[in-house]
N, C-alpha and C positions, 0 to 999 in steps of 0.2 A: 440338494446340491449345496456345497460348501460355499461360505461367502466374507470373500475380503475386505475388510477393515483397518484404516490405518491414516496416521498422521506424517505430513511431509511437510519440512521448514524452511521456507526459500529466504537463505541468507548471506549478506556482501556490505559491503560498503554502498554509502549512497552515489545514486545515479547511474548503477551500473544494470540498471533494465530489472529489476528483481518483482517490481508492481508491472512492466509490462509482460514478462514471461508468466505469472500467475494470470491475468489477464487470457493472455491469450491460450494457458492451461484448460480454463476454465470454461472458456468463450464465451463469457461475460463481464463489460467492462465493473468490475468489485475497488478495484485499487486508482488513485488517481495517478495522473501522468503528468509530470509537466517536465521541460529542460531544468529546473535546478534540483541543487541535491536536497534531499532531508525533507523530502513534501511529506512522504507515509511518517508518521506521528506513533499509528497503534498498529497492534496485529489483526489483521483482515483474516479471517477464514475465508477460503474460496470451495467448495465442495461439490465432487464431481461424481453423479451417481448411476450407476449402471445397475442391469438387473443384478449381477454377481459381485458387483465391487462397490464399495465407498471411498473415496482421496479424500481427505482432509486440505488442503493444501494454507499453508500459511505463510504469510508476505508481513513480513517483518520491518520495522525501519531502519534505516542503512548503518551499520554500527561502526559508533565515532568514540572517544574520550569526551563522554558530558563533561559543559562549562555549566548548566544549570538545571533546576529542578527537573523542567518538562524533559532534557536531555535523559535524568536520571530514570524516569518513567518510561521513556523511547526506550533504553539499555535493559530496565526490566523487562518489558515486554519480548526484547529479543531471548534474555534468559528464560521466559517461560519456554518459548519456542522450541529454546533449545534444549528443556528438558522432556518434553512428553511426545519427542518425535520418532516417528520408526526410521525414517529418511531423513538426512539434510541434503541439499541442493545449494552448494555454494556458488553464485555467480557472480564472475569476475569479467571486467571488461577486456576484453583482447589489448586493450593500446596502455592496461594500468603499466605502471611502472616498478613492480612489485613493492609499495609501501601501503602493504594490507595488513599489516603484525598485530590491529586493534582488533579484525576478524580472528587471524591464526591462534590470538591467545584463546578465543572463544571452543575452538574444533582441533585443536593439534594433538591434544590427548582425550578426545571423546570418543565412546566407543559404538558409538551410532555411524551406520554407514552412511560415504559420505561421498556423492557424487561432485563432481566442480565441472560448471559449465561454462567456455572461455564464449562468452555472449559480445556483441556488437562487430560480427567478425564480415560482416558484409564489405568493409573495406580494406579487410588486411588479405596478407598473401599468403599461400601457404608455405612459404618459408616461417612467415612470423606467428601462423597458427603450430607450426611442427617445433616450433622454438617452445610456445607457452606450455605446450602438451606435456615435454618435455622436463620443464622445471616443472611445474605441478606434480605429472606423476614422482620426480623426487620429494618436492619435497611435503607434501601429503599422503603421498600412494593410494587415491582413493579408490571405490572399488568401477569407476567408470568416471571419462572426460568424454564432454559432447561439445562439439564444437557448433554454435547457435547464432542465430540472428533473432532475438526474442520477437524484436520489432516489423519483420519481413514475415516473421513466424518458420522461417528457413530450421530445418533440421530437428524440429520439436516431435517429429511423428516417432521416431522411436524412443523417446523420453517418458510418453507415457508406460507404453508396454517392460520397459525397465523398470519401474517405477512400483510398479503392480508385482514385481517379481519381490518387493522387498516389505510389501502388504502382508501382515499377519492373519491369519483365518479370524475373523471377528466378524459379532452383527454390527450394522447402521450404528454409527454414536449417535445417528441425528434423520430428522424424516427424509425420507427417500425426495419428499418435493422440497428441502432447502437449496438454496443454492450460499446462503451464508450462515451467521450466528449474528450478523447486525439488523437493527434495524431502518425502514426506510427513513426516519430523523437524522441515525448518523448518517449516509447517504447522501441526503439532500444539503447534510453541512458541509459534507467533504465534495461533494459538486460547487456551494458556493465559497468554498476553500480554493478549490482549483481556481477558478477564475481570477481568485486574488491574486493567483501565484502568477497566473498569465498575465496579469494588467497592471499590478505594480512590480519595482526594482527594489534592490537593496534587503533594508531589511523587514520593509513592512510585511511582505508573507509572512516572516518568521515571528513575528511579535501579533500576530493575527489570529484566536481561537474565534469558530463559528457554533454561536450554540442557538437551534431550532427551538424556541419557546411556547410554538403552536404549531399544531400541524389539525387541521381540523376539513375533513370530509361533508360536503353541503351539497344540499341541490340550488343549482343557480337556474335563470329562465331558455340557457344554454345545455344547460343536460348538468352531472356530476360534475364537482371541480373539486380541489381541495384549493381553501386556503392557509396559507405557512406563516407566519411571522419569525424571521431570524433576526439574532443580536449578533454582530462584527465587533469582536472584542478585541481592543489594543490597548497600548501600556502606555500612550503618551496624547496630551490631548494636540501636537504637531503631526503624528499620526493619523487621526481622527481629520483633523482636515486635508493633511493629502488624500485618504482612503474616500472623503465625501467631494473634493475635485471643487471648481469651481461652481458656483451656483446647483453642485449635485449634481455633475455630469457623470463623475468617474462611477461615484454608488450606483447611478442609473443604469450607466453600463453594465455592471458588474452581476444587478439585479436581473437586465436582460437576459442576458449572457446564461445567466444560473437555471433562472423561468422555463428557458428553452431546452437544457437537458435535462431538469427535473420533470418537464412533462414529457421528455421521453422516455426516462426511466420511470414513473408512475403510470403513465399509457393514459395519462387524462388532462384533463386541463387543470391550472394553477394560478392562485393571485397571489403573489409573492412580496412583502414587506419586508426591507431591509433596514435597521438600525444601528444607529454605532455607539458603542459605550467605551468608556475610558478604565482602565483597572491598572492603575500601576502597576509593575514589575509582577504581574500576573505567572508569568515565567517561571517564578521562582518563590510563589508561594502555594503550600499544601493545602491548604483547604480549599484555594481554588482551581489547582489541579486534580482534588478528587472531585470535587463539584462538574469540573469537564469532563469527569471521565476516567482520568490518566491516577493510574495506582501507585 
């Protein structure tokens, strides 16, 4: 029996639901979530495998005009996406204001098919759904608009089966038991990433890399645990103290907070160490942007 293979690149502007729609593509939380824009950093594989088919699904960061280095690595990483895809998946919010021209210039003349999904539509009318439908198919013509509720997960069921129509006949790129191409370090960063993102304002998220320095598997007198040692990296040592709170309340939190969904996504118990280091203008230097990770 023949068997489908194929890459899909979910890509928008940030905050318009693109980490919850792969999410719940996938039906496993892979990408973080929080209310501000620009949390997704790298590209997430998500990978959905049936006996006859493989999704690749990629969740991109939301594409802006970088101001700095890591901006510049966020932009590459969406150009990779955008070149080794069978499908794009452009999602837009129903209530944008059409000033997405930083995407358009990305997809206006690519000749990868290119669906546009008007996502967060649980509170619009269908007049203002039949409006965006409308300028979209002008002015993209793509070859299908779903009109979606990433987060309700409303109207996702025939997204897959369209989706599969545009899968090439190909074996697995990847084992049949992945469900990503990351591993559980980056994971357990981008969980005590999220938490930063939910407990501080401004812009300590943004000036915030978390790199897991240990991750080490033990027997305790409780049964298997893993112990983690993370570093909270930021660019200013006034950072550093709001991130560590009074007497170490906020870090505590934050360590809490982390502990508790990293032992539910390792399915075990964890002793979690949190540290904070200082690296100037981290942001916008290369060596320690490839040292994170970011290409």
């Amino acid at each position: 029996m023949s068997h489908k293979a194929g890459f899909v690149s979910i890509i928008g502007k940030p905050n318009v639901g693109k980490s919850t729609l792969m999410n719940a593509l996938v039906g496993e939380k892979l990408s973080i979530i929080t209310p501000k824009a620009q949390t997704t950093r790298h590209r997430i594989l998500g990978i959905v495998n049936e006996e006859s088919y493989q999704i690749v699904f990629s969740d991109t960061p939301g594409i802006i005009k970088p101001l700095y280095g890591l901006q510049d690595s966020m932009m590459n990483s969406v150009k990779g996406a955008l070149t080794d895809a069978d499908l794009i998946l452009f999602v837009t919010d129903i209530n944008e204001q059409h000033d997405e021209n930083d995407v358009l210039e990305k997809i206006t003349n690519t000749e990868i098919p290119l669906v546009v999904l008007l996502n967060k539509i649980d509170n619009a009318t269908q007049e203002q759904v039949d409006e965006k439908v409308a300028y979209w198919q002008e002015k993209l013509n793509p070859k299908h608009i779903f009109a979606i509720s990433a987060l309700h997960q409303y109207n996702l069921e025939g997204i897959m089966s369209m989706v599969l129509d545009y899968m090439p006949e190909h074996a697995p790129f990847y084992d049949k038991e992945d469900l990503t191409d990351r591993s559980q370090r980056f994971f357990v960063s981008e969980i005590i990433r999220e938490k930063i993102f939910f407990n501080y304002k401004k812009e300590i998220p943004y000036s915030t890399e978390v790199i897991v320095t240990a991750f080490k598997e033990e027997q305790s007198k409780s049964g298997p645990m893993v112990r983690i040692t993370a570093e909270i990296v930021v660019e200013r040592d006034s950072q550093k103290n709001i991130l560590i709170g009074t007497g170490g309340a906020m870090l505590k939190k934050v360590g809490m907070e982390s502990r508790k969904d990293i032992e539910k996504f390792l399915d075990q118990k964890v002793f979690l160490e949190t540290f904070v280091k200082v690296i100037p203008d981290w942001r916008s230097k290369k060596n320690y942007l490839k040292s994170f990770g970011y290409d």
